[in-house]
C-alpha positions in Angstrom: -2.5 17.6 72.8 -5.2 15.2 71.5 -6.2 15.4 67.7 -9.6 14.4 66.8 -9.2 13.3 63.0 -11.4 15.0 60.1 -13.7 13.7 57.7 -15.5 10.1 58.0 -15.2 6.6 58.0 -15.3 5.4 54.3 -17.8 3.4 53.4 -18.5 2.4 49.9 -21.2 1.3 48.5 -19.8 -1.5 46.2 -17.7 -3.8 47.8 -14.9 -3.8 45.3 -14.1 -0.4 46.2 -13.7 -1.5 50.0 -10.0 -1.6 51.0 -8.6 -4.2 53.4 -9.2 -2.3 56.5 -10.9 0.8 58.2 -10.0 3.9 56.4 -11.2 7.9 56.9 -11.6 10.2 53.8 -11.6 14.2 53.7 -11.9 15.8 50.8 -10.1 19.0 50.1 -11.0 20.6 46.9 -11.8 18.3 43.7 -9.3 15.7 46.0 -10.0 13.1 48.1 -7.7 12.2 50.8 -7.4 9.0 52.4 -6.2 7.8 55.4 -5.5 6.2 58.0 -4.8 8.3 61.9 -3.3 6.2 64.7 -4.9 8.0 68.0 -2.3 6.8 70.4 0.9 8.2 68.3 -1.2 10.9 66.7 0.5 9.5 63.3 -1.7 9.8 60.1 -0.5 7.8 57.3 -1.9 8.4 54.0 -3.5 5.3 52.2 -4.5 7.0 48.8 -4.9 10.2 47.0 -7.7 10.7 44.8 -8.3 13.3 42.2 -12.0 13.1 40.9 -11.4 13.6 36.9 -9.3 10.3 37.4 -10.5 6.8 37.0 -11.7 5.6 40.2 -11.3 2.0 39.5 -8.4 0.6 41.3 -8.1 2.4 44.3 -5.9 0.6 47.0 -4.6 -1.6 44.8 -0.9 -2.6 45.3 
């Protein structure tokens, strides 16, 4: 069964908030999910969890 993965490829306007390498982001709620979704194992490993009243500074870091 082939997955096709939700959400879009983000792409942030300042290039501090860019993380090391290609990831998707959905949003469910007042969340924002990020991820990454391997197409040959059908794996998704999640890069970050965001909730919006939080400071957004920092994401992807270490």
């Amino acid at each position: 069964m082939r997955v096709s993965p939700i959400g879009s490829v983000y792409d942030p306007i300042y290039e501090s908030a860019r993380p090391p390498h290609e990831v998707r982001v959905t949003s469910v709620a007042r969340h924002g999910i990020y991820y990454v979704f391997d197409e040959e194992s059908g794996e998704v490993r999640v890069e970050y969890l965001e909730d919006c009243r939080r400071n957004l500074l920092g994401k992807f870091e270490g």
